[in-house]
N, C-alpha and C positions, 0 to 999 in steps of 0.2 A: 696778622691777626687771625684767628679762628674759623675754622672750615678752610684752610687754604693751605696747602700745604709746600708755599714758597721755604726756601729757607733764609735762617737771617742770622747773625751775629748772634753767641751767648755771651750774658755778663759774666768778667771774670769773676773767681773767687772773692768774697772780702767787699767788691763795687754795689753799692747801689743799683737795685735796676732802676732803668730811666722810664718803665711807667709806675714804677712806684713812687719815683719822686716827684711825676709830675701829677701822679695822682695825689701824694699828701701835701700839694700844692692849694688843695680846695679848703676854702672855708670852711671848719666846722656845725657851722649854722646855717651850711648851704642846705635849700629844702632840693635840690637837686644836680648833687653833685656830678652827674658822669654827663649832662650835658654841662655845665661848666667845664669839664675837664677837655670834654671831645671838640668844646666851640674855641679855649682855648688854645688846642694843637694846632686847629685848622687856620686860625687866625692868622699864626706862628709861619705859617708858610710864606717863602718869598720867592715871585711874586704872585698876588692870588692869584693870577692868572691859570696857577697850578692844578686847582682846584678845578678847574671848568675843562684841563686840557691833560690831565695827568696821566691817561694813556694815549693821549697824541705823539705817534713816531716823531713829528717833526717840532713839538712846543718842547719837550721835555726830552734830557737825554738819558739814555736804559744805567746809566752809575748815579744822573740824579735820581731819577726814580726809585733805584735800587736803596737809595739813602733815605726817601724817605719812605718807602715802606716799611723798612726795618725798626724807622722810628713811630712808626704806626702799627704794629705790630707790638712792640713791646707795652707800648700803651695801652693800647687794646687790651690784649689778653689780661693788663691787671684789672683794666674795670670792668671787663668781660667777670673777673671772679670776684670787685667788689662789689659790683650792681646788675647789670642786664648787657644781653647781647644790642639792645637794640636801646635808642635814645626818645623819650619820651620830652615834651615839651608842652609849656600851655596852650596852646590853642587846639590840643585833643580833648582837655578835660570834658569841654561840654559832652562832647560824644559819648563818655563814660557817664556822663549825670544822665545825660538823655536815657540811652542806653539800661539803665544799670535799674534793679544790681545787678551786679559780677557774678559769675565765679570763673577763675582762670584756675586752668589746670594746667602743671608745669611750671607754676610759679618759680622755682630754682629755693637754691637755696637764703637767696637775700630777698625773695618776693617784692624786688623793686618797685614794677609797676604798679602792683595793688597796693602794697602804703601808700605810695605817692598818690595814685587819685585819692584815696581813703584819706589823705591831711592836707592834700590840696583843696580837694575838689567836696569832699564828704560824702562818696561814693559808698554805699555799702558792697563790701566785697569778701568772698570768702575763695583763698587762695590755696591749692594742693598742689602737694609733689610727692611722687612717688620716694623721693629722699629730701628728704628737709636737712642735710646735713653737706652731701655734696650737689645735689642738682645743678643745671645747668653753667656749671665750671669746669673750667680744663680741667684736665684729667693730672695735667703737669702740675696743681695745685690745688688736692685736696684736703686742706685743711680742715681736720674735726671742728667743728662749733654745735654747742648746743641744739637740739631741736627748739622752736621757738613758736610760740603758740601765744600768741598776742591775748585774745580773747578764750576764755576758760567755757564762756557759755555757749554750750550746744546749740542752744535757742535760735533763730531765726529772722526772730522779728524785733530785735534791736536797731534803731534809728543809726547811721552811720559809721556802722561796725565793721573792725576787721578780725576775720578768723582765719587764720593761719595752721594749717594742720594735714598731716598725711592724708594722701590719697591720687587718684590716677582715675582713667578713663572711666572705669568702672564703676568709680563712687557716683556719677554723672544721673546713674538709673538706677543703682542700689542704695543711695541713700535718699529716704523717700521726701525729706524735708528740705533736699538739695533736690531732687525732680519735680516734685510740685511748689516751686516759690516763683518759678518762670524767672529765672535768671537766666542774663544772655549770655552765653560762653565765649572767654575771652582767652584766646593764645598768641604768646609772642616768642617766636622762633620754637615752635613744638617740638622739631624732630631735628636734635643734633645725635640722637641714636635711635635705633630701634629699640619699638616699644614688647611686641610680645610676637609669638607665630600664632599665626590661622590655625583656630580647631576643627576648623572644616574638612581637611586630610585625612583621610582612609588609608593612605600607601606610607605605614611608616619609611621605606625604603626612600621614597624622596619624601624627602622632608618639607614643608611648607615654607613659601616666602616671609618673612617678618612682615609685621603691621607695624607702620608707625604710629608714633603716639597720637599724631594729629589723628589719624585716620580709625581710631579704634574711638576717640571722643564722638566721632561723626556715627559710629556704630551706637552708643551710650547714651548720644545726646537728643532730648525729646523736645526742648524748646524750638523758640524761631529766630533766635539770632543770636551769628556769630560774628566776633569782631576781632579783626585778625591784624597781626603785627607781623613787618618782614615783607619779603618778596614772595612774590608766587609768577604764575606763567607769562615769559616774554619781557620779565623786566630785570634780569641780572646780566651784569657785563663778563660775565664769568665764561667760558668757552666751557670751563669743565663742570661746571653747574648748570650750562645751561638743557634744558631752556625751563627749568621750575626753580630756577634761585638755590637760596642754599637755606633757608630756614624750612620750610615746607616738602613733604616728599609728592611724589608725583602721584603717588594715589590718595591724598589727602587733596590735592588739587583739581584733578577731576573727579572725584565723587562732590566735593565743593563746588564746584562749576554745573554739574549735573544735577542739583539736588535746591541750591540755592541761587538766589541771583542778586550781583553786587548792587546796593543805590548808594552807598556813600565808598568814595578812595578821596583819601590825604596824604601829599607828600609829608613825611619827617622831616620836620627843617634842620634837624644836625643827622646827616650820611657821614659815616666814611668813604675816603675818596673813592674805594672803590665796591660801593653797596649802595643801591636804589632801595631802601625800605620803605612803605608804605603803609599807612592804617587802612582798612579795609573793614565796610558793615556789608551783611549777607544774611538777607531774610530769607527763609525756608518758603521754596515755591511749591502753590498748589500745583497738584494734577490734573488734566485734564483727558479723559478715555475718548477714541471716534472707534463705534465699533462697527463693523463690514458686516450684510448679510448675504447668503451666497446667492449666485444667480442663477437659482433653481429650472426656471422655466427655460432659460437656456441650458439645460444639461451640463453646465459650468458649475465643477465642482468646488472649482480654487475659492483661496477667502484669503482677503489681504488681513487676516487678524487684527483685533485690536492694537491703536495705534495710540503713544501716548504724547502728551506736548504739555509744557508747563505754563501757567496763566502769571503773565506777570501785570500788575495793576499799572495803570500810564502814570501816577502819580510815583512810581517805583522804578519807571524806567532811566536808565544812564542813558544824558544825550549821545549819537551818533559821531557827530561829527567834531572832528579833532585835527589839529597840524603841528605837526616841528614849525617853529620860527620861519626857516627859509622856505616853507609850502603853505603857510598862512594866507598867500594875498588867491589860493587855490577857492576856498571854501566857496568862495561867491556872491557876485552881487547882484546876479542877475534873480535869486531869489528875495532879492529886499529882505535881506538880511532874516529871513528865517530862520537859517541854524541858531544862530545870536540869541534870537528870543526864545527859540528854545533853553538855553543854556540860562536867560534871567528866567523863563518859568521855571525852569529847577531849585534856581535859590531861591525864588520866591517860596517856593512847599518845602523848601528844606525841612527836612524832618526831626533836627534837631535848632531850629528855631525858636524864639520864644516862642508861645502859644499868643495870637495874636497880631504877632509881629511879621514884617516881611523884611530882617535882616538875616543876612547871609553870610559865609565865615569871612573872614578878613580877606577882602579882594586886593589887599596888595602882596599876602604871601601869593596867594596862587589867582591864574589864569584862566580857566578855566576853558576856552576859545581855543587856545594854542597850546597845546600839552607839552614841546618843547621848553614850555617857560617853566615848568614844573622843577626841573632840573636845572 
């Protein structure tokens, strides 16, 4: 599948491919076709055990493996170009209602994500691509389709709309009705290319490094939050992606890091076997300046210059402490369970809560204690 550049078996001439058939295996009336499609492959697997071990040298052997990536693979890349790189599922919507509105940039050219909260969830969202015709599809499958513009009205302030229409980092601060409505900016798998070069270059002679696309939105973008689809730092199994994943470029992730600080991560409950995605929210952190005066009366000229540190609110901070499964019984008992309560005062303020309420997301997908159960 896509970003990877294993190889695998072509279909002969005349054959079917095998993700197209398993992809026109979906219901027509499915309101979300490419996790049915992706939950039904993984099912398909014998025995699941494959799933939890499938690059364990010793569970799996390197001609099974080989078989089923090839069949993961072919799959893949057709819903990669019928729907989205990455697998949305309900128990993200509230994040998007919380949240929202939208705009995602990069939407591709099927803007999966944003219909689907937009007639799931009734997310107002307004989705751009720099190509509404091929966006984010293989390159090995660029089929023309119309440009596609759901909603005709420029307007803004329509109750659960979706607008569908050209544009890129850019439109983020130049269009003024899209910078002042305080939409959260929403990306999933931003940078499967480079977006544009740095204008900041003086030496035509070397030429400047490409900006990704993520990284040029973070230039553009004047709200306070972003909510982000894919892997980013320390969570891909990938040797040659690592260590920023393969959705995200590396300076899209530390200026994000630098600039913002995460309070909400959700695992995706349908991965590919071999992709850790994540949703991820990231509020724009204040600054804070400490400035130095010199120590004149000691003839001490030096000055440690102003220094700067970002103020993250307690009700904003991610708990600390976390274990893989087999380092769980580490945490501690000697603090009467403090981290613990830590971790229920979280859900308790969860920020997308009802107002009122002190429920928390579904504690049987996830763990929150032990971050090995996440996976």
């Amino acid at each position: 599948m896509g970003k990877s550049k294993a190889k695998r078996k072509k279909s002969q001439p005349g054959e079917p491919h095998a993700g197209t058939k398993a992809a026109a295996a979906v219901e027509r009336n499915d309101d979300n076709p490419l996790l049915t499609a992706q939950q039904r492959f993984l099912n398909s697997l014998s025995p699941q055990t494959i799933r939890s071990h499938f690059f364990s040298p010793t569970h799996v052997t390197p001609e099974r493996r080989g078989e089923i990536w090839e069949e993961q693979a072919d799959l893949g890349e057709t819903l990669v170009n019928s729907y989205a790189w990455a697998t949305p599922n309900p128990r993200l919507l509230k994040v998007f209602q919380h949240f929202g509105p939208i705009v995602e940039v990069g939407c591709g050219a099927n803007a999966y994500w944003s219909k689907w909260m937009n007639s799931r969830g009734g997310v107002d969202v307004v989705a751009l691509d720099a190509s509404l015709e091929e966006g984010g599809k293989f390159s090995t499958d660029r089929r023309k389709k119309k440009p596609e513009n759901v909603d005709a009205d420029d307007g803004l302030t329509k109750a659960h709309k979706l607008i569908i229409r050209k544009g890129g980092p850019a439109t983020l601060s130049e269009d003024t009705e899209i910078r002042d409505s305080g939409r959260a900016l929403f990306l999933c798998y931003p940078d499967e290319e480079d977006y544009q070069h740095h204008d900041d270059s003086e030496d035509d002679d070397e030429p400047a490094p490409p900006m990704s696309m993520a990284a040029a939105c973070l230039e553009h973008f004047t709200g306070s939050t972003i909510i982000h689809v894919g892997e980013l730092y320390g969570d891909t199994l990938s040797l040659e992606q690592a260590p920023f994943g393969r959705s995200s470029s590396s300076e899209f992730s530390q200026r994000l890091a630098a600039e913002y600080h995460c309070i909400l991560r959700m695992k995706l409950e349908s991965n590919w076997l071999h992709v850790r995605d994540t949703l991820s929210v990231w509020k724009r952190s204040e600054t804070c300046c400490m400035a130095f005066q010199d120590d004149v009366d000691d003839g001490n000229d030096s000055s440690y210059g102003d220094m700067y540190y970002k103020y993250i609110p307690p009700e904003e901070v991610l708990p600390v402490d976390c274990a893989a499964p087999c380092a769980a019984h580490l945490l501690g008992k000697e603090d009467e369970g403090k981290g613990e309560a830590d971790i229920v005062d979280v859900h308790l303020k969860s920020p997308i809560a009802d107002e009122g309420s002190t429920a928390s997301f579904d504690d049987s997908c996830v763990e929150p204690a032990v971050a090995g159960n996440a996976w």
